[in-house]
N, C-alpha and C positions, 0 to 999 in steps of 0.2 A: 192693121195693115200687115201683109203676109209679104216674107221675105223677096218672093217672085215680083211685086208690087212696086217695094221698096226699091230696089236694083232696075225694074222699066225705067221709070221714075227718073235717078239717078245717073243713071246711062245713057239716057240722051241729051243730046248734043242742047236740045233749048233750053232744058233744066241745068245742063255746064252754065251754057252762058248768064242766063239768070244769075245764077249765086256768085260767078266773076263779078257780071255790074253791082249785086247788092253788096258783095266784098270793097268792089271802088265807093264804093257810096258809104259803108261803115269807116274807112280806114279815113273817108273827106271828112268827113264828120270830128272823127277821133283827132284827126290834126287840128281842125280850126276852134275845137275845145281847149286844145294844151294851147295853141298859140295864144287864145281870149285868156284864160287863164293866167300865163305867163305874163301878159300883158297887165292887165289887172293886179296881180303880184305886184308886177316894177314901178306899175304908178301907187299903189299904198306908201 
C-alpha cells in the first residue's frame, strides 16, 4: 500500500468513524475484563 492509498483511506470521514466505534467496542471490552477479573479476585 502506497502512501497516497494510505492517507484516502484514513481521511475519510467513514474510515474516522469506523475506528471511533472499534475504539468504543475495544475500550467495552477492556472494562468488562478488569471488572470480571476484579471480581473473581474478591471472591477467591
Amino acid at each position: 500500500m502506497n502512501k497516497d492509498e494510505f492517507e484516502k483511506y484514513y481521511e475519510s470521514s467513514e474510515a474516522n468513524e469506523d475506528s471511533k466505534s472499534d475504539t468504543r467496542v475495544i475500550l467495552f471490552l477492556v472494562t468488562v475484563v478488569v471488572v470480571a477479573m476484579t471480581y473473581w479476585v474478591a471472591v477467591q
